[in-house]
C-alpha positions as CSV (number, residue, x, y, z in Angstrom):
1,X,0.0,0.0,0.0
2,X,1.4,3.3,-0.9
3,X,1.6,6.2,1.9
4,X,2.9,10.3,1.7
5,X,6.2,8.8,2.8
6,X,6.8,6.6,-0.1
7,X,7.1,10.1,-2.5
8,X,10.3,11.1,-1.1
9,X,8.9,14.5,-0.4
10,X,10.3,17.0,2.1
11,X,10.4,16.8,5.4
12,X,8.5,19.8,6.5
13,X,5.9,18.5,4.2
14,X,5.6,14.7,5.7
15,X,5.0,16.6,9.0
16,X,2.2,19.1,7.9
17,X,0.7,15.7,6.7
18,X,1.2,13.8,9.6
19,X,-0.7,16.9,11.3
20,X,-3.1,16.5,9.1
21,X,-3.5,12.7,9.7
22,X,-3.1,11.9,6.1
23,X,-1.1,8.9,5.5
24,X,-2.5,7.7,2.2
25,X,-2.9,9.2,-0.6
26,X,-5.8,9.4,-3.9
27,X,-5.6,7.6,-6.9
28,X,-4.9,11.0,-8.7
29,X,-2.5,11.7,-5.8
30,X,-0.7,8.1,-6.2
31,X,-0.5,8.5,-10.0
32,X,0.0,12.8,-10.0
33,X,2.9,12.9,-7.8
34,X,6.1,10.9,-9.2
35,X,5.9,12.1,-12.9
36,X,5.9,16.2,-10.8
37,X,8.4,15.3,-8.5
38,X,10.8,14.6,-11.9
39,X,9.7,18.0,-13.2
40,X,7.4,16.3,-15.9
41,X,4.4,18.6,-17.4
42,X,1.1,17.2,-16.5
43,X,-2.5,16.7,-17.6
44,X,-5.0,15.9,-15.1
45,X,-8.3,14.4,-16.1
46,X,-10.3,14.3,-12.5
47,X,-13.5,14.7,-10.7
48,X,-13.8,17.6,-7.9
49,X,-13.4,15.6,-4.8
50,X,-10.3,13.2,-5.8
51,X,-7.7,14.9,-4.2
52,X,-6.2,17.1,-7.0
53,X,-5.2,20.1,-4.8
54,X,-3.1,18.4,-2.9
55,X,-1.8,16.2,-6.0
56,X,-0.4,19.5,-7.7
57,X,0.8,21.4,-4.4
58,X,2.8,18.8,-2.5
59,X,5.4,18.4,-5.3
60,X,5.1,22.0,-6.1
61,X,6.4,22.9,-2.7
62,X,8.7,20.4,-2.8
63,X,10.4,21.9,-5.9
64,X,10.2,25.4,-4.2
65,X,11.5,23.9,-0.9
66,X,14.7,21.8,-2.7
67,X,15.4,24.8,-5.0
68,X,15.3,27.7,-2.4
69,X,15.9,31.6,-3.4
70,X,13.4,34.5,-2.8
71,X,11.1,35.6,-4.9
72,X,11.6,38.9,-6.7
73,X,9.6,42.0,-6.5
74,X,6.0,41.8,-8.2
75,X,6.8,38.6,-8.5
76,X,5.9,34.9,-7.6
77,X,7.9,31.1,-8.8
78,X,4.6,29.2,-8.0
79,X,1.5,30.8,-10.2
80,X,-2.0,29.0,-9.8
81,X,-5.1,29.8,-12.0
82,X,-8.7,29.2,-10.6
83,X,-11.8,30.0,-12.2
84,X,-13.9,31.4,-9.0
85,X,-12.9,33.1,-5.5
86,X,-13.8,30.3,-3.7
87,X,-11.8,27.6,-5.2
88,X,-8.7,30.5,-5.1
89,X,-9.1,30.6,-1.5
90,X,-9.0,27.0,-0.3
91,X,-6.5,26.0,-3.0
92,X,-4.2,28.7,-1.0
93,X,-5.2,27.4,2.1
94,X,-4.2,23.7,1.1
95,X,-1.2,25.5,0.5
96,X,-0.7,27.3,3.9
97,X,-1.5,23.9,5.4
98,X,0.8,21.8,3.4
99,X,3.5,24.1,3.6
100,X,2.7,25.2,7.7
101,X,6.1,23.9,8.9
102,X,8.1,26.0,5.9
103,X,8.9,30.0,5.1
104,X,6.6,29.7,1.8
105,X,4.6,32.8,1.4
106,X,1.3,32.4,-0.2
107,X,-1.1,35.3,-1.3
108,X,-4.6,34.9,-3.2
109,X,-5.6,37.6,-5.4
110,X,-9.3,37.9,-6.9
111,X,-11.8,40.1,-7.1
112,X,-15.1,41.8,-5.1
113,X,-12.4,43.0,-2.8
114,X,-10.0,46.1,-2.6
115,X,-7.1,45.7,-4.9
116,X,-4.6,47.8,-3.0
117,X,-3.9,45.4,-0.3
118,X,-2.8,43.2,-3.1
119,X,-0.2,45.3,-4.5
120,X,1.4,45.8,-1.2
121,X,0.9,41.9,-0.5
122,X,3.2,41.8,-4.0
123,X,5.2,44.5,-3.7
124,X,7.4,42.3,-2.3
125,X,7.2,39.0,-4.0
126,X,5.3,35.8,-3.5
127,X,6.1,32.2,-3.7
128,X,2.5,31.0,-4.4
129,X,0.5,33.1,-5.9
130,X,-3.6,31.8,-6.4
131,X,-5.3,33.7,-8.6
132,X,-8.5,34.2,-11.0
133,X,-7.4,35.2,-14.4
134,X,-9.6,39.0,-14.4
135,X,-7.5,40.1,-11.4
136,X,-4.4,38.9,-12.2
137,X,-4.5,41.0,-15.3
138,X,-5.8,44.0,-13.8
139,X,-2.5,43.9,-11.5
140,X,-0.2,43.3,-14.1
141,X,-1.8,46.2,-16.4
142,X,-1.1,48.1,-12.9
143,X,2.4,47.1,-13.4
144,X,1.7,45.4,-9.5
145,X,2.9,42.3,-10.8
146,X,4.9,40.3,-13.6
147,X,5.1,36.6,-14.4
148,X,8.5,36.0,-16.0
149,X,10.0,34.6,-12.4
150,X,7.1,32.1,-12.6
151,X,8.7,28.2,-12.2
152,X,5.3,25.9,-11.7
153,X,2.5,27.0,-13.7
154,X,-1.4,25.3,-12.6
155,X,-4.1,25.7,-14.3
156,X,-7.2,24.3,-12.6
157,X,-10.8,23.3,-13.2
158,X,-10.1,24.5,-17.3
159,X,-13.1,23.1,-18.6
160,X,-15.0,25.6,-15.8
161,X,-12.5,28.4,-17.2
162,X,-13.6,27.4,-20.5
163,X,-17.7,27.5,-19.5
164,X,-16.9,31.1,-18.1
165,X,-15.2,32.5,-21.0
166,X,-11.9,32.6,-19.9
167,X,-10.2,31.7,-23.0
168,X,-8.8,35.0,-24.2
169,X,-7.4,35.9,-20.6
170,X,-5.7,32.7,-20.6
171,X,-4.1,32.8,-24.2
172,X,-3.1,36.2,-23.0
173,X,-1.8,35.3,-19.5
174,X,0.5,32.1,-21.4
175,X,2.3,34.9,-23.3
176,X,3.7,36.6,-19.9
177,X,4.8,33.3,-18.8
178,X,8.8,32.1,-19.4
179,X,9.3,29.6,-21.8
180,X,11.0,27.1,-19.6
181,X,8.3,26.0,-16.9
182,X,6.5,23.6,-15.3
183,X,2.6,23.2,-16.3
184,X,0.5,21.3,-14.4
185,X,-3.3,21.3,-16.2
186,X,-6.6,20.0,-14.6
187,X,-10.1,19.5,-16.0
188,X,-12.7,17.4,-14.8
189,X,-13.8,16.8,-18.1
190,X,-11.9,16.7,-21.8
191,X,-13.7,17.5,-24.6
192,X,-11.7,18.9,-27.5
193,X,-12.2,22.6,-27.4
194,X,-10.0,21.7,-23.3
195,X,-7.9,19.3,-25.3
196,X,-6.6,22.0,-27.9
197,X,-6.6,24.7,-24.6
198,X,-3.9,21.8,-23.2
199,X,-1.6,22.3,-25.7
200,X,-1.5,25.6,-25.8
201,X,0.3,25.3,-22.3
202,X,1.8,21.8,-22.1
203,X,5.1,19.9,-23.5
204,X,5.5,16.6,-24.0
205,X,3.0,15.8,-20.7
206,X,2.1,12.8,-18.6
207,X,-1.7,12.1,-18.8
208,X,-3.3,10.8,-16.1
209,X,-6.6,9.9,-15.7
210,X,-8.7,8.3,-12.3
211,X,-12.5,8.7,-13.6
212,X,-14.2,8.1,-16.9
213,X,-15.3,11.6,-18.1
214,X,-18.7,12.6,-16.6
215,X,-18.8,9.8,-14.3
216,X,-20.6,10.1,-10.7
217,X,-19.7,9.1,-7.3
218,X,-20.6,5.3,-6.7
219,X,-21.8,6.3,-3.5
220,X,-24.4,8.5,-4.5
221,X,-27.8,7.4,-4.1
222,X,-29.6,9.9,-7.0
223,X,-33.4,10.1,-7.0
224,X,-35.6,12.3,-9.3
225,X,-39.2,13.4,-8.9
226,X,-41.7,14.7,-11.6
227,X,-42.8,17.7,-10.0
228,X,-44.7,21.1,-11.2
229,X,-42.3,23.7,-11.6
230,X,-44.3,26.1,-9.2
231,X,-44.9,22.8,-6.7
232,X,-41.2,22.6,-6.5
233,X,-40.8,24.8,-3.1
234,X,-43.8,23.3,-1.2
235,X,-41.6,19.8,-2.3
236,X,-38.7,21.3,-1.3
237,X,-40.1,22.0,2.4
238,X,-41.5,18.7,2.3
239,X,-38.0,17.2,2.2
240,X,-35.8,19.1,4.8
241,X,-38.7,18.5,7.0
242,X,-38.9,15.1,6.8
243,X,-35.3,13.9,6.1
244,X,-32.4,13.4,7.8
245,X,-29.9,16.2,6.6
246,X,-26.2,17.2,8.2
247,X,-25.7,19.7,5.4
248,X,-27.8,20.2,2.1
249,X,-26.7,22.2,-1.0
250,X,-29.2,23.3,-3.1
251,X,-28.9,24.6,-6.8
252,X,-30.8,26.8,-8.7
253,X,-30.2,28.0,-12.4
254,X,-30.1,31.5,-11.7
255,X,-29.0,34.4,-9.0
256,X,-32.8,35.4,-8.3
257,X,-33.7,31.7,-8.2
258,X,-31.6,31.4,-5.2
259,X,-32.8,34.0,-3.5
260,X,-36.6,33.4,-3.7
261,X,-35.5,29.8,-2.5
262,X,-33.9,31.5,0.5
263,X,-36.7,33.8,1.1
264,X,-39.4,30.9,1.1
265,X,-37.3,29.2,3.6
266,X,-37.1,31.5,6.1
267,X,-40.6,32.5,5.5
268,X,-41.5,28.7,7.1
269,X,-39.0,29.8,9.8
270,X,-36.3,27.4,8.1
271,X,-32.6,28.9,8.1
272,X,-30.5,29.5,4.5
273,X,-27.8,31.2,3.0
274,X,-27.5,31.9,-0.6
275,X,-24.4,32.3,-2.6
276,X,-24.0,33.6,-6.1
277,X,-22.6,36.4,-7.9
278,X,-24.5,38.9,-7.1
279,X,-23.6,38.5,-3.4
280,X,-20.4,40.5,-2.4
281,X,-17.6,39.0,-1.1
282,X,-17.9,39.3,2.1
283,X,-21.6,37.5,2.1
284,X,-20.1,34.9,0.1
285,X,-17.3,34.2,2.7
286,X,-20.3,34.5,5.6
287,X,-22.3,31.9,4.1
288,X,-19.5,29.8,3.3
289,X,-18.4,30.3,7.1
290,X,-21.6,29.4,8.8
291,X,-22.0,26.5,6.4
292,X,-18.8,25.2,7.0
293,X,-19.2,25.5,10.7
294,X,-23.0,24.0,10.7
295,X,-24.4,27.2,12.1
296,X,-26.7,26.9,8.5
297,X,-27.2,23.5,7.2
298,X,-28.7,24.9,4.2
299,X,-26.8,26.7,1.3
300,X,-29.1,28.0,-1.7
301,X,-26.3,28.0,-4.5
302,X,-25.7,28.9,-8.5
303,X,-23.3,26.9,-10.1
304,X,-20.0,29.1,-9.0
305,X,-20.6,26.7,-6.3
306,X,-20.6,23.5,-7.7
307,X,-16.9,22.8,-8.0
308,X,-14.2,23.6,-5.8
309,X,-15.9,24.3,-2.3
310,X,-15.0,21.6,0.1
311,X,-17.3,21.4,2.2
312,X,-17.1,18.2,4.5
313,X,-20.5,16.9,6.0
314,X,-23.2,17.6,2.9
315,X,-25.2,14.7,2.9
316,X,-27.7,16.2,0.4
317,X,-27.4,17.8,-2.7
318,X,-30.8,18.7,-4.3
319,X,-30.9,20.2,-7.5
320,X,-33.9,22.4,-7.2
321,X,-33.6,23.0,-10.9
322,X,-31.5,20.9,-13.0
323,X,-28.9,22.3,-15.4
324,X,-29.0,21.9,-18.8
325,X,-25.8,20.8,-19.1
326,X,-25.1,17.7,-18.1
327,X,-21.3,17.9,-16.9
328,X,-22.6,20.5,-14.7
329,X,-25.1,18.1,-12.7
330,X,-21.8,16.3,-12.1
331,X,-20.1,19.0,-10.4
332,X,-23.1,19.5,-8.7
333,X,-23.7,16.5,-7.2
334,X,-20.2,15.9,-6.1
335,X,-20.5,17.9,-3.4
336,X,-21.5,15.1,-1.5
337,X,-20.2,11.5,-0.5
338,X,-16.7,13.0,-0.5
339,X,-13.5,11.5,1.0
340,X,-15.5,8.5,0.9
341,X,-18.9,9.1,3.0
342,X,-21.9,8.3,1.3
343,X,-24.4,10.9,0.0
344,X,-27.9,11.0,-1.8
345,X,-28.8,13.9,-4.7
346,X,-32.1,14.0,-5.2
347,X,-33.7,16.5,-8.5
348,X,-37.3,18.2,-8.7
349,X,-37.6,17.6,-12.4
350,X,-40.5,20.1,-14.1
351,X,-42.3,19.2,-17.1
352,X,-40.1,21.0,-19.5
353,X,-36.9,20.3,-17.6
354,X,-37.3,16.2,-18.7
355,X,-34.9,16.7,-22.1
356,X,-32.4,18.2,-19.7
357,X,-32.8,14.8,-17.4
358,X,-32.4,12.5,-20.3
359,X,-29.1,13.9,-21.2
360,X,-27.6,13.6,-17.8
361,X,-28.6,10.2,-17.8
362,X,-27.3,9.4,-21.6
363,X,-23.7,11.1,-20.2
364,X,-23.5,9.4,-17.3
365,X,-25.1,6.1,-18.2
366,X,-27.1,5.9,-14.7
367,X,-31.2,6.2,-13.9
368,X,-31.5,7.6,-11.3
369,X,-34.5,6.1,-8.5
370,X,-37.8,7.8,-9.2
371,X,-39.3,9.0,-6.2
372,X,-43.0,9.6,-5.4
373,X,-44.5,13.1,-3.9
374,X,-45.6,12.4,-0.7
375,X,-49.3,11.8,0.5
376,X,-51.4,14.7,0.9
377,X,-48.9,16.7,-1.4
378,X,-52.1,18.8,-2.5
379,X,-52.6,19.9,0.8
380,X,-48.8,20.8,1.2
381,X,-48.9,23.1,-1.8
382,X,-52.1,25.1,-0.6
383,X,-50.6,25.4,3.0
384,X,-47.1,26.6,2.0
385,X,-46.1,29.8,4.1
386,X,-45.8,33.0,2.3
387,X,-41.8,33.8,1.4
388,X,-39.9,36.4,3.6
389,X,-39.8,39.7,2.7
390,X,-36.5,40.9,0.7
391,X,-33.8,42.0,3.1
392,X,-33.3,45.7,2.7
393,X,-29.8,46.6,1.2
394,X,-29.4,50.1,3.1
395,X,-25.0,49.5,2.5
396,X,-26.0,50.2,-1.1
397,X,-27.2,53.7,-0.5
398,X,-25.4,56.2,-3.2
399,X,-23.5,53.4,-4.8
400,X,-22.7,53.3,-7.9
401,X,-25.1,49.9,-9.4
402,X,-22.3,49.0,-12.3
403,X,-19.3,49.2,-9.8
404,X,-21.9,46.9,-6.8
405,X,-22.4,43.9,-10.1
406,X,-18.4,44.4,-10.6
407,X,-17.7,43.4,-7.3
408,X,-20.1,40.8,-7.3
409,X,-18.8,39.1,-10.2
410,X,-15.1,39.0,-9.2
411,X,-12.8,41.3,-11.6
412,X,-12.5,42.0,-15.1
413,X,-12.7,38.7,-17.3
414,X,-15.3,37.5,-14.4
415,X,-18.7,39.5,-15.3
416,X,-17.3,42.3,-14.6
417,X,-15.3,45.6,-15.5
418,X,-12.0,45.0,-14.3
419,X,-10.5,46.2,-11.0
420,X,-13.9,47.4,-9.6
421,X,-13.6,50.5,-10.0
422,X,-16.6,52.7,-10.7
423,X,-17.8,52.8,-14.7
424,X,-17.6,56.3,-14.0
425,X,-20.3,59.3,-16.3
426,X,-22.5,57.4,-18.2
427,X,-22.3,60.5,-20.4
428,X,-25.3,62.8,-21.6
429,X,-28.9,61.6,-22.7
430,X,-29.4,61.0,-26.0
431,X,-31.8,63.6,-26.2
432,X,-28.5,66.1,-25.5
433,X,-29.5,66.8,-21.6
434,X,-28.0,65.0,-18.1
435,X,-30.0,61.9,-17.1
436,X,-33.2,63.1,-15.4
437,X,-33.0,66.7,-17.2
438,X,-34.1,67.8,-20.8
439,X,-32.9,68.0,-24.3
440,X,-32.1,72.1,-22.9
441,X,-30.1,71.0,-19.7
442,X,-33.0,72.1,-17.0
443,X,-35.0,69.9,-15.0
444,X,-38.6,69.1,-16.3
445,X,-41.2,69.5,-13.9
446,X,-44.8,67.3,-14.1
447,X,-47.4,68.9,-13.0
448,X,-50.2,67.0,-11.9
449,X,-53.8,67.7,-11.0
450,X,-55.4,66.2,-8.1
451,X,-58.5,64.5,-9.7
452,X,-59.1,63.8,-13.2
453,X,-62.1,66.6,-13.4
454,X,-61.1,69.7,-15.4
455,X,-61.1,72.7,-12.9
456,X,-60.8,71.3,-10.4
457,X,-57.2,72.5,-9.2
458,X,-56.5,76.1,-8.4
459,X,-56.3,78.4,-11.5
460,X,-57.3,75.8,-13.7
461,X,-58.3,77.6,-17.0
462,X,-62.2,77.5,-17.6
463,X,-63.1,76.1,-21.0
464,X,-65.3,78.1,-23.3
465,X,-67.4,75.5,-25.1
């Protein structure tokens, strides 16, 4: 049986590990680490859940570890692409941990928060540097940072970078790396627009594959019921109530989805959070927080979180709406039954959602257990409590709305703008005037009566019939 010790890593990094109580390692871990360790490029064909983080970093921070010198100014030797904020964080902190007993300095860099405590994190120089691709190149146009120091090269979850429209950043991005480099690349799927994207950035690399593509967890129980698509909350209810749940995900297809989920719930007096990216940062990491800890066991998400957040304890993903592409109810659903412990996923499927349902089960060649509404459903749907009202967002106040959805969505290259900043005078009307004022730059006033009769306001003009 292989173990961590069997690598040869460093030392510092057999005792974070023995800290951690981990002794032996993935299949992707197992298969990932001897090919790094002889400075080999990579491609990594893996579901979220397998253990790729720490496949990439342990070897990674060997190299830096065996091959010591500080990093220079603006710079980093360990760069590592993610596609969303959260991923970006707990990749760095896999790092931190793995590398607790060494002088590594690690820095994440994203955005949704202010970008001058980056620069002065870089100002410096970094050894690992996490990233999202729309902040990283705000902060090298900012001339805050500059890649041609950079020895290991990841790129992680590239099909999601791909889905996200990441492409031009990253073509862009490989041209500021050094030719000589490691490249480690990760996808938990390969179809050929990823496969041509892999060798754009890899030489001469060791494949290695632990999954078919599109496969699901074996332990997984999935179930599916048929279910009207405004029936689906009083359903929803139905099933907290009455099952045995640790921690539940719940996915939506869109932003304002979520939030009506969330609203519903706590209308019945039933706790949420939701997370998407509309949400600023700091209520993402909240939710996150109190889901993590199990102060909420319910999260109400979009898919930004269906890969990447490892979150230990969900013994439920429900897909409150099913995506419409399959890979994605993958990622969803793999969420749960990680590091071994089982889970079940269970889908409201609407009338018009039931094409989307046959491809996932064409892609991953299982049928999933159909499951019956419950007795007295009817009932359940006529006696479903009225949703909370809308919180009130009184931080808003005076903001600017562009800058509020550039935060939200993370950065330039992310939904957003770039660095945040504010999109600044959205120029004159087209009728010539300021917004609000006329085509001769004053102020229109309305002038209303008080009833509909003529007359009767003061001085109204007396018609002569």
């Amino acid at each position: 049986m292989t173990t961590f010790n069997d690598f040869g890593l460093h030392a510092d990094i057999n005792r974070a590990l023995a800290a951690k109580d981990y002794t032996q390692p993935t299949p992707i871990q197992t298969q990932a680490i001897p090919p790094l360790m002889k400075g080999r490029d990579l491609c990594g064909i893996a579901q979220t859940g397998t253990g790729k983080t720490a496949g990439f970093s342990l070897p990674s921070i060997h190299h830096l570890l065996t091959y010591p010198h500080r990093a220079n100014p603006r710079g980093c030797r360990m760069l590592v692409l993610a596609p969303t904020r959260e991923l970006a964080a707990q990749i760095a902190q896999s790092c931190r941990d793995y590398g607790r007993f060494t002088k590594l300095s690690v820095t994440t860099v994203f955005g949704g928060v202010p970008i001058n405590k980056q620069i002065r994190e870089l100002s410096s120089g970094v050894d690992i540097l996490v990233a999202t691709p729309g902040r990283l190149l705000d902060l090298i146009d900012q001339r805050a940072l500059r890649l041609d120091d950079v020895e290991i090269f990841v790129l992680d979850e590239a099909d999601q970078m791909m889905d996200m429209g990441f492409i031009h950043s990253l073509r862009r991005i490989a041209k500021l790396l050094p030719s000589r480099r490691q490249n480690l690349f990760f996808s938990a799927t390969m179809p050929k627009e990823i496969a041509h994207l892999a060798e754009q950035f890899l030489e001469d690399p060791v494949t290695v594959s632990v999954t078919p593509q599109a496969t699901t967890a074996e332990k997984i129980r999935q179930f599916t019921t048929f279910v009207e698509q405004k029936e689906k909350q009083a359903l929803l209810h139905h099933v907290i109530q009455t099952s045995d749940i640790d921690r539940a995900l719940i996915f939506t297809r869109t932003k304002h989805g979520a939030d009506r989920v969330v609203r519903h719930l706590k209308g019945a007096g039933i706790e949420a959070f939701a997370i998407h990216g509309n949400k600023s940062q700091a209520q993402r990491t909240t939710a996150l927080q109190a889901f993590r800890s199990g102060q909420v066991r319910l999260l109400v998400a979009t898919d930004i979180a269906a890969r990447g957040i490892d979150v230990s304890g969900v013994s439920h993903v429900i897909n409150f709406e099913i995506p419409n592409v399959p890979e994605q109810y993958v990622h969803r659903i793999g969420r749960t039954a990680r590091a071994g412990a089982e889970g079940m996923a269970i889908s409201f499927v609407a009338p018009d959602e039931r094409t989307y349902l046959r491809d996932i089960e064409r892609v991953t060649r299982i049928k999933s257990e159909p499951m019956a509404l419950p007795e007295g459903f009817n009932e359940l749907v006529r006696n479903l409590p009225k949703p909370a009202a809308p919180p009130r967002d009184t931080g808003s106040k005076g903001r600017n709305p562009q800058r509020q959805r550039d935060e939200a969505a993370g950065g330039r290259g992310e939904g957003g703008r770039g660095n945040g900043q504010p999109r600044g005078d959205r120029g004159p009307r087209r009728d010539g005037g300021p917004a609000g004022e006329g085509a001769d730059g004053q102020r229109k006033r309305r002038f209303r009566p008080r009833n509909k009769s003529v007359g009767a306001h003061k001085g109204a003009v007396k018609r002569v019939g």
